[in-house]
C-alpha positions in Angstrom: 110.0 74.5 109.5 108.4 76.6 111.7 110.0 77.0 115.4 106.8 76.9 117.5 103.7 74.8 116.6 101.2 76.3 114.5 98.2 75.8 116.6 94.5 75.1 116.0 91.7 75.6 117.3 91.8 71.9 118.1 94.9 72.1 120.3 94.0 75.5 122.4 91.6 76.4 124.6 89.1 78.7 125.5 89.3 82.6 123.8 92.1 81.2 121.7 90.4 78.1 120.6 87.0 80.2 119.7 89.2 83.0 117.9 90.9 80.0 115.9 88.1 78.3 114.9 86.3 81.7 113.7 89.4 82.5 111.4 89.4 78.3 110.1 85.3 79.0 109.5 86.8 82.1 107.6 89.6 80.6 105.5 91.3 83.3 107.1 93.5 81.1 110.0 97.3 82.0 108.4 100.5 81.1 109.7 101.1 84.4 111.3 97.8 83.9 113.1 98.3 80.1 114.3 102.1 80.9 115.6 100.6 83.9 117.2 98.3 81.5 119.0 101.3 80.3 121.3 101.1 83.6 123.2 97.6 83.5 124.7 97.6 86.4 126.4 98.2 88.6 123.6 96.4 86.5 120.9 93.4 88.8 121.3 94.9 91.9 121.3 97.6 91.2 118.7 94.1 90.4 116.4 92.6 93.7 117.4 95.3 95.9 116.6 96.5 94.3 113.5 92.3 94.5 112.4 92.5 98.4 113.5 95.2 99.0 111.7 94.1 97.5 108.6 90.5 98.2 108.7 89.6 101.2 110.6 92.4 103.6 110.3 92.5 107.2 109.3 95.7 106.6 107.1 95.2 106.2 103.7 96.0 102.6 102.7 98.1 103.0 99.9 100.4 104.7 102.5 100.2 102.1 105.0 100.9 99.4 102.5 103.8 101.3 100.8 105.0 101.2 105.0 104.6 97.4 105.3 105.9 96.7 102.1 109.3 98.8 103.1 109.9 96.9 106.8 108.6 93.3 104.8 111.6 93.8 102.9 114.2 95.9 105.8 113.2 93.4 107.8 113.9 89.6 105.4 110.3 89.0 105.9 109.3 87.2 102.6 106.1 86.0 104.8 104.8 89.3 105.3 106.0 90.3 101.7 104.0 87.7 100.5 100.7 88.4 102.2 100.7 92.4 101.7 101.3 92.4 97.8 97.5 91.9 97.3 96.8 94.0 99.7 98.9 96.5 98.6 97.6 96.7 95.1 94.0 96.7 96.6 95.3 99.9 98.1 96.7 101.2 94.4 100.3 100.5 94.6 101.5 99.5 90.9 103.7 96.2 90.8 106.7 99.0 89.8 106.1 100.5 92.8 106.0 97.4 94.8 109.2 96.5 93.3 110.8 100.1 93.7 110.4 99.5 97.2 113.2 97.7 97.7 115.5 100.9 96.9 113.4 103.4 96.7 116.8 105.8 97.6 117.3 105.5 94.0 113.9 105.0 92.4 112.6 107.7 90.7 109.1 106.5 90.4 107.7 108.0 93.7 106.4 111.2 94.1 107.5 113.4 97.4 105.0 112.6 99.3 106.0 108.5 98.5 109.3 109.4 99.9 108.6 111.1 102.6 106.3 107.8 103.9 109.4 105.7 102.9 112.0 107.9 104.8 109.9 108.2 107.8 109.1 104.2 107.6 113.0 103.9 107.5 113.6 106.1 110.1 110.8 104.6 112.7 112.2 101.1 111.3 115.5 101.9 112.6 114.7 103.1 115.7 115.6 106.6 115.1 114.0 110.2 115.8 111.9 111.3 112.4 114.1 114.3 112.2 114.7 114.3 108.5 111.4 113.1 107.2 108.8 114.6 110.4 108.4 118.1 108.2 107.7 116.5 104.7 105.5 114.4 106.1 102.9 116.3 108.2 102.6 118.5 105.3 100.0 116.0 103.8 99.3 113.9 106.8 97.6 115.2 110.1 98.7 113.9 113.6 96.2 111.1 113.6 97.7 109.6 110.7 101.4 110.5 111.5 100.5 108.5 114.5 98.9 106.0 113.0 101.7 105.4 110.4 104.5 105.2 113.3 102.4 102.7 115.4 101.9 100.8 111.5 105.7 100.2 111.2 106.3 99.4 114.6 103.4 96.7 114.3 105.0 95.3 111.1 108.0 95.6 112.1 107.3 93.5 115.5 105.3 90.6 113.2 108.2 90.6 110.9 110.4 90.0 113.7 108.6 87.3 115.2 107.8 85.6 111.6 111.5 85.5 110.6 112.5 84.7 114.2 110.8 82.2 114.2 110.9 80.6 110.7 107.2 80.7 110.2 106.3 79.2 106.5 104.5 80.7 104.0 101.3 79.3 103.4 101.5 77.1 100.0 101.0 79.3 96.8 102.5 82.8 98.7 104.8 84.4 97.0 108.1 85.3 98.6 110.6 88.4 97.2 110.9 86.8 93.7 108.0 85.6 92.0 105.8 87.7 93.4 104.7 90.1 89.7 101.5 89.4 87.5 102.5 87.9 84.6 
């Protein structure tokens, strides 16, 4: 059970009560999002930059899922797991790859520039300097999108935080890390 309520747009106010109610309208009011709710003064923002990030970005998605998809599972987030493996075969990751994810180390299905994503999203994940990973990968990416994939894992790495924190539930019919491949 979750540790904060999962608000509504029934039990908020103002901005936060209008933003709820437009994602309830949408079908689109998640966990993630009603937790979120509790911190009002970032409810706004926190929807803007996850949006950005998602919708608007110069990185190319399959990279930026691949990213997710490595701190979802650094970080014991079977929430965020959950919600990106659509996502991240919208962006043309195979269910393989998905999987591979997990130990990519010793995976042999992803090209260079895979790993190079991977070991930079381990790197910023960790909260280290991009030493190792920084010339592989702004070979293929430019600065906007080097940027962009840093500030990308330290999103998801923040929401994954504050979903396992906080022992937010995954919405009825989400898969967690097992369960999770097409049949």
């Amino acid at each position: 059970m979750a540790l904060v309520p999962l608000r509504t747009s029934k039990d908020t106010t103002d901005d936060v009560s209008r933003l709820l109610r437009r994602l309830e309208e949408r079908g689109t009011d998640l966990n993630v999002m009603r937790a979120m709710a509790n911190c009002e003064a970032a409810f706004r923002n926190f929807l803007r930059l996850g949006n950005s990030l998602l919708q608007h970005s110069k990185l190319d998605p399959r990279w930026r899922e691949l990213a997710i998809m490595r701190v979802a599972w650094r970080n014991g987030s079977e929430y965020e797991w959950g919600q990106h493996v659509s996502i991240a075969r919208a962006a043309g990751l195979s269910d393989p790859e998905i999987e591979a994810v997990k130990a990519w180390e010793t995976s042999d299905i992803f090209n260079e520039q895979a790993r190079a994503v991977l070991q930079f999203t381990d790197e910023v994940d960790s909260l280290s300097q991009v030493t190792e990973s920084f010339p592989e990968v702004s070979s293929f990416l430019s600065s906007d999108e080097i940027a962009e994939l840093t500030l990308s894992v330290g999103f998801w790495s923040m929401v994954a935080r504050f979903l396992v924190a906080l022992q937010i539930e995954l919405e009825p019919g989400t898969p967690g890390f097992e369960g999770w491949q097409r049949e």
